[in-house]
N, C-alpha and C positions, 0 to 999 in steps of 0.2 A: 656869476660863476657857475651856477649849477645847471642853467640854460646851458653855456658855452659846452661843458663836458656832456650832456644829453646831446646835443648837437651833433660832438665829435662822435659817439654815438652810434647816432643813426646813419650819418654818413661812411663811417667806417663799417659798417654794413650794409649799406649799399653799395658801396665800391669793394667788399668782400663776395657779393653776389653777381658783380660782373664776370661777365663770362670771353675770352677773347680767343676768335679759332683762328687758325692759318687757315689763308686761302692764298691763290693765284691773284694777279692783280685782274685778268682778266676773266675774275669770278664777282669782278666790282658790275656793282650797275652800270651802265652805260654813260649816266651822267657823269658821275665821280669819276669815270674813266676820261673824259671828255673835259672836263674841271682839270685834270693833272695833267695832261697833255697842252694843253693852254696853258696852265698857268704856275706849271711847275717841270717842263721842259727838262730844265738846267738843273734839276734835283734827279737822287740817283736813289730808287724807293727800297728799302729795307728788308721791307715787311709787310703785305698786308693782312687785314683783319675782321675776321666779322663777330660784331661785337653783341651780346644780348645779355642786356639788365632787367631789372625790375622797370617796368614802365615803357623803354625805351630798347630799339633795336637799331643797328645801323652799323656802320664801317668806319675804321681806324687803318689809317696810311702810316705809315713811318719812313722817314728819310733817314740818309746814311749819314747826315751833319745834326740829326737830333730835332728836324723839323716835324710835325705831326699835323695832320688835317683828319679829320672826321667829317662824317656823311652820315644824312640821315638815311634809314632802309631803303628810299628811293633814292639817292645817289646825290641830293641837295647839298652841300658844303654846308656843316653846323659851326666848327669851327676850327681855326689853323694858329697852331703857338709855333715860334720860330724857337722857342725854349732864350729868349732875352736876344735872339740875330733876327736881324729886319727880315720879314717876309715880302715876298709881290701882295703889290694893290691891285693891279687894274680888276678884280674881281668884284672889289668893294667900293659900295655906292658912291658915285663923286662928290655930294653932297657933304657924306662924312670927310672924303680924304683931302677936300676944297677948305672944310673947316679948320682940320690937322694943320695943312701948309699955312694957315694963315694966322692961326692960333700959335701954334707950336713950332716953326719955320726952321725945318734941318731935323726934325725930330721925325725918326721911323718907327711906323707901326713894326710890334715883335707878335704881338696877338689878336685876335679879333673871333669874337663868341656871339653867334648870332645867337640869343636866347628865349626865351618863351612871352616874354614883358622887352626887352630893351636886346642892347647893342652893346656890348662889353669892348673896348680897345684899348689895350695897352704899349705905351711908346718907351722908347728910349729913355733908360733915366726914371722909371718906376713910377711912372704918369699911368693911373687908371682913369677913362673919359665912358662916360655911357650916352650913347643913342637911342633916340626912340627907332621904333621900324621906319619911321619916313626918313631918317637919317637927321632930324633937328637934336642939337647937343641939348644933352637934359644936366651934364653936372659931370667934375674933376676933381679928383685929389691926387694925391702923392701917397704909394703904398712903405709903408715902413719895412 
């Protein structure tokens, strides 16, 4: 219990120390700009953002149905929450999304966190799956 509240914490201070500017979309990297064009066509962008925290710098997209992708400072895709509505795949590794359709069949990816250790992806129906970087399934639960 006394871990869990240190926790909220530290976290609640780091995420108080984020920083998020308006920008132009075509104040994005080139990649990220190139990543949205591709594979977010059919989305109509909000907002964008350049983000600078403790540790970490990069960019925040926002969509006008509540979608959000993040980039890292060079314009790499970190990661995209559809906020619980299906996002596009073809972005992400077919290994992963070969597993999904086969494992989980009808069930759509809503998030995907590419993270420092693993592969974070969340489906339909409150299924958390984690990836290694080579895309091999490491483990699943059900988030309550």
């Amino acid at each position: 219990m006394k871990t869990t509240f240190i926790l909220a914490i530290v976290l609640s201070a780091l995420s108080a120390n984020a920083q998020l500017n308006k920008i132009k979309v075509s104040e994005l990297p080139q990649p990220a700009q190139a990543f949205l064009s591709e594979h977010f066509k059919e989305y109509k962008i909000a907002q964008a953002y350049k983000e600078s925290q403790i540790g970490e710098k990069g960019f925040e997209v926002k969509m006008t149905d509540g979608t959000e992708v993040e980039f890292t400072k060079d314009g790499k895709w970190r990661e995209v929450d559809g906020n619980d509505k299906p996002i596009p795949t073809a972005f992400i590794d077919k290994k992963i999304t070969s597993y999904i359709a086969k494992a989980y069949p009808g069930k759509k990816i809503t998030h995907i966190d590419y993270g420092h250790k693993d592969i974070d992806v969340d489906l339909e129906g409150k299924l958390d799956l984690e990836f290694d970087k080579n895309g091999n399934f490491l483990k699943g639960e059900i988030d309550d």
